[in-house]
N, C-alpha and C positions, 0 to 999 in steps of 0.2 A: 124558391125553396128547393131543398135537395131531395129527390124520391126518396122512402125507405130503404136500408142498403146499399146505395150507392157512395162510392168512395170518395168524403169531399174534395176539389180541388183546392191545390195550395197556389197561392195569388205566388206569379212572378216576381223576382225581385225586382225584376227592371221595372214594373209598376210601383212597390212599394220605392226605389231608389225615386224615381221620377215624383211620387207623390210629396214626396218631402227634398224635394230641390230645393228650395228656399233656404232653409237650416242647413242643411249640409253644405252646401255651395259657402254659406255664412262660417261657419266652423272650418272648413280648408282653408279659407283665406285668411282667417287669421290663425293657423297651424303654419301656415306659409310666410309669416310677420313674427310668427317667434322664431323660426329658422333664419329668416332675413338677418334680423338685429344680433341673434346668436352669432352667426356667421362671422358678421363684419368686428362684434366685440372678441371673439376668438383670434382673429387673424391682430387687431390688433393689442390683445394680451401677448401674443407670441412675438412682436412687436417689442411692446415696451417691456415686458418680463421673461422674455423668451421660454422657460418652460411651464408647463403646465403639466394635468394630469388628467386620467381619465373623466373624473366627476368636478373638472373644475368647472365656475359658475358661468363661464362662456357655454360648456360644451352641457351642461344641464339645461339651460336654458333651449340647445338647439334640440335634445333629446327630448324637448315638452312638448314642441312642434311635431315632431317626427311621429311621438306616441299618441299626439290627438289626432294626425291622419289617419296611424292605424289603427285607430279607434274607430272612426268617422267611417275608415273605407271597410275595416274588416268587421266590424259587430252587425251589419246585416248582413255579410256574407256567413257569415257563420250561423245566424239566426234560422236564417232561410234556408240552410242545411240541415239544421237539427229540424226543422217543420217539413222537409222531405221536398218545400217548394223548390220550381224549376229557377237556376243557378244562369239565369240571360243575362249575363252581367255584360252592361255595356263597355265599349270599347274605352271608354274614357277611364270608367270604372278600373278595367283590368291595367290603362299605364299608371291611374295612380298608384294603383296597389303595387307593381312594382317598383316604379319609382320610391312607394315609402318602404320598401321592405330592402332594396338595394341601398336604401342610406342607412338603416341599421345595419345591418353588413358591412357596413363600410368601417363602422365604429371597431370591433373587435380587429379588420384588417389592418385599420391606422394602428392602433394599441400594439399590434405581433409585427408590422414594419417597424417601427420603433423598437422594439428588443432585439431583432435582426439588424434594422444598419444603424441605431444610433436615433437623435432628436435632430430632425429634420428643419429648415428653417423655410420652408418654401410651400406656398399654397400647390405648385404645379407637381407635388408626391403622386403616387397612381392613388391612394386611399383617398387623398383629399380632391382628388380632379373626377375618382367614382363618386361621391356624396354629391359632390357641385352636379355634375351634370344629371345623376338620377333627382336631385329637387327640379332643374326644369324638367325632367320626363314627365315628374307629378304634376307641375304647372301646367306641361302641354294636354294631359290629363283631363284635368281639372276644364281647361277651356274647351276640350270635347265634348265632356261628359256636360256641361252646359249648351252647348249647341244640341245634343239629343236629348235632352232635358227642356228643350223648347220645342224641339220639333215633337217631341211627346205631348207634350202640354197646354201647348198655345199657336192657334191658330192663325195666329197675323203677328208679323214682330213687336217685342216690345221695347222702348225707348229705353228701358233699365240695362236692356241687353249691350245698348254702346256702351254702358259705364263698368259692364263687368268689363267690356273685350278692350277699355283702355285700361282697366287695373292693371287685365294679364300680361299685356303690352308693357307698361311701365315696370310691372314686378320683374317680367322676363329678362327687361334691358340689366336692373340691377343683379339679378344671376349671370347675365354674363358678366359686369363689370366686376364680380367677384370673384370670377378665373381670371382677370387681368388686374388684380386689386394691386399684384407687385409692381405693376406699373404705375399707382396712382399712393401709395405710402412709401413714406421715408423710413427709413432704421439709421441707427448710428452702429459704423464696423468700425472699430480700430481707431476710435475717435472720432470720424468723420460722420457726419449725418448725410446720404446719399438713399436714392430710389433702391429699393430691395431689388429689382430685373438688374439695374446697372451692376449689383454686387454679384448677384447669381452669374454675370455673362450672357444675360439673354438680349437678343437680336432687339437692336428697339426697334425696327419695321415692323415686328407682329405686332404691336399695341394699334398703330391706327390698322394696318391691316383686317383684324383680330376683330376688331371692335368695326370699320369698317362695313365688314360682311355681315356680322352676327348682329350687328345694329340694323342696317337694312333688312338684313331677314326679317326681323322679329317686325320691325316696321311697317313695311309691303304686309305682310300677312295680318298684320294688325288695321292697317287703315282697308282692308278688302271686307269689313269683319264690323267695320262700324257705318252706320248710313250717314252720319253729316259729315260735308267737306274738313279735312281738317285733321283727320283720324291720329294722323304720325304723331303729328304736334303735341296732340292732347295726351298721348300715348311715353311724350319727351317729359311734358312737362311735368305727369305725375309720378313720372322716373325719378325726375329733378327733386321732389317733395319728397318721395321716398328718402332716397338721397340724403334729403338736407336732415331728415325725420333720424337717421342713423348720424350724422356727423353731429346731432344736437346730444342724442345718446353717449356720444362715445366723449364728448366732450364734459356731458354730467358727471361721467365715471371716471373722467383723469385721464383719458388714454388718447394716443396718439388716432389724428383725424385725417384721412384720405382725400386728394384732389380732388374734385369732382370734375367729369369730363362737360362739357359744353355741348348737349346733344339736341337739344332746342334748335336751336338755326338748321343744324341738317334735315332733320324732320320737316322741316315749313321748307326746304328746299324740294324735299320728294313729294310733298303732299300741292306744290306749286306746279309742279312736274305733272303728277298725277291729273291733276285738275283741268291743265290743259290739254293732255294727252286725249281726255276722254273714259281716262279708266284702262285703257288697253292694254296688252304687255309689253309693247314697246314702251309705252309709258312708263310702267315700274322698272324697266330697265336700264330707261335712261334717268329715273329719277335715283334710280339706285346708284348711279354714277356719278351722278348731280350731290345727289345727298352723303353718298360716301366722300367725295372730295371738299365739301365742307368741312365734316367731319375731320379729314386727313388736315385741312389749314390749321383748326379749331385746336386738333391734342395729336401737336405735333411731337414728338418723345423729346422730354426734357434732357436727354442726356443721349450722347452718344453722337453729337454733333452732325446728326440727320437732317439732310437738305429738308428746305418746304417742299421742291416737286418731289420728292423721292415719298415721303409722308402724303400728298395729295394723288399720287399717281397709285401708290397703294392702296390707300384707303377708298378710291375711284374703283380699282379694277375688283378688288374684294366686296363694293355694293352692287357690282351687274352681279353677281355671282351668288351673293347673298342675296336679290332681288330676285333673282330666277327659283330660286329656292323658296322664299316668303309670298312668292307668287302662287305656287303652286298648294302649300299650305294653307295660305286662304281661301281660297277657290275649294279646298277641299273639304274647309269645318263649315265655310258657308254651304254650301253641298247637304251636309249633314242638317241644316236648318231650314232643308229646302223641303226636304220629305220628313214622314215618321221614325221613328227610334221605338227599335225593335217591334215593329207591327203594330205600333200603338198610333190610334188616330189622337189630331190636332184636336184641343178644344180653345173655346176660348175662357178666359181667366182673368184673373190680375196679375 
């Protein structure tokens, strides 16, 4: 109890954030699943009806996601302002908050590029490449603010914890494959039905390349982050499901449905790799090269009359590189799981 006259203390936020992990962690992920399906039904509205507007029901849909983050990440921030409590907002905390506040921003940017040069036919615009890549900041976010969310809370690891770090793994892969979606949808120009990159003029070597590195990345740093052998794969497959979870969507609605890349086999290629390795960096490095050249066989660019070694040579050198990167990422959230978050000791829980 507090002596008479003494000034009560106001409880940290990072206590209060960490206390209710559970719910909150629950509510992003799926703020993160209406932006997903948004996304891919926007790109292909633009697609089959080419114009749209600001509050059409692609772009509402992504805006429900966007505002239940900043719901989620800003209503105890600002709670815990108004009670004078101390504002230790964890690190994860602060990339989601930018990440959700960077894709509203984006919105009003897209809407004033669009009156400035015209309606744009291409996910790779600056407004639509800022939204794409601040949702993974939030994802990357999101699986921080989960590692100091355990290492606050829970004393010995918990087995639920491999199933968040294959979500983010799997959600991560389909954020990238939505900056390279004009590689995996058709449009019809001038009659012809043809891949959106091959009308734009874009390079088809960045597609395995592209996908290559940012696949291994997310990979490597994902299977460091799960304890059963295996981690890539599981992390592919619920990619795949995601995936299939949006080609069934877009097909309920009439709209034109996206290749799906083949990311399965590469992943059991790195996590084969890893396995024998030991775990070591050599290992992710060569699994990274292992797994990217799969990959580069597997989604070879349908257009543009690109050799196989040219596409496996790429897709190879962009997973050492993107493997040195997801290496180091892992090793660093796991890090974070290794001690407390923000000076709060381990207990144990459920």
């Amino acid at each position: 109890m507090e002596a008479a006259g003494q000034i009560p203390l106001r409880r940290p936020l990072a206590e209060t954030l960490f206390d209710r992990g559970g719910p909150i962690v629950a509510g992003l992920i799926l703020a993160g699943a209406l932006r997903l399906a948004g996304v891919y039904w926007d790109i292909a509205w633009h697609i089959d009806l080419t114009r749209d507007t600001f509050f059409s029901p692609p772009h509402l849909l992504i805006y429900s996601g966007v505002l239940l983050t900043l719901t989620i990440v800003g209503y105890p921030v600002v709670r815990a302002w108004l009670k004078g409590a101390p504002l230790n907002m964890p690190l994860g905390w602060r990339l989601l908050g930018l990440g959700a506040a960077v894709i509203i921003l984006a919105a009003p940017f897209d809407e004033l590029w669009h009156r400035l040069y015209g309606i744009d036919v291409t996910i790779w615009s600056p407004p639509h490449l800022t939204a794409i890549l601040a949702g993974l900041l939030a994802l990357l976010g999101l699986a921080i603010f989960t590692a100091e969310w355990a290492a606050a809370r829970f004393a010995s690891r918990r087995r639920w914890l491999d199933l968040l770090f294959v979500h983010y793994g799997g959600a991560a892969l389909a954020g990238v494959t939505v900056v390279l979606a004009e590689y995996e949808f058709t449009a019809t120009f001038g009659g012809t039905r043809v891949y959106a990159a091959a009308y734009h003029g874009f390079e088809p070597l960045l597609y395995p390349a592209l996908l290559g590195g940012l696949g291994m990345l997310t990979l490597v740093a994902v299977s460091r982050l799960i304890t059963f052998p295996g981690g890539a794969t599981a992390a592919a497959l619920w990619f795949t499901a995601l995936r299939l979870l949006v080609w069934a969507e877009l097909l309920a609605l009439g709209r034109t449905v996206p290749d799906l890349p083949l990311v399965v086999p590469a992943a059991a290629a790195l996590d084969a790799v890893l396995y024998f390795s030991g775990g070591r960096l050599f290992g992710a490095l060569a699994g990274g090269a292992a797994g990217g050249a799969v990959l580069g066989y597997l989604v070879r660019p349908p257009f543009g009359d690109v050799a196989l070694t040219s596409s496996v040579m790429a897709a190879a050198a962009a997973g050492v590189f993107g493997a040195l990167v997801g290496e180091g990422l892992g090793r660093y959230i796991l890090g974070l799981m290794a001690r407390p978050a923000s000076g709060q000791k381990g207990v144990e829980g459920a």
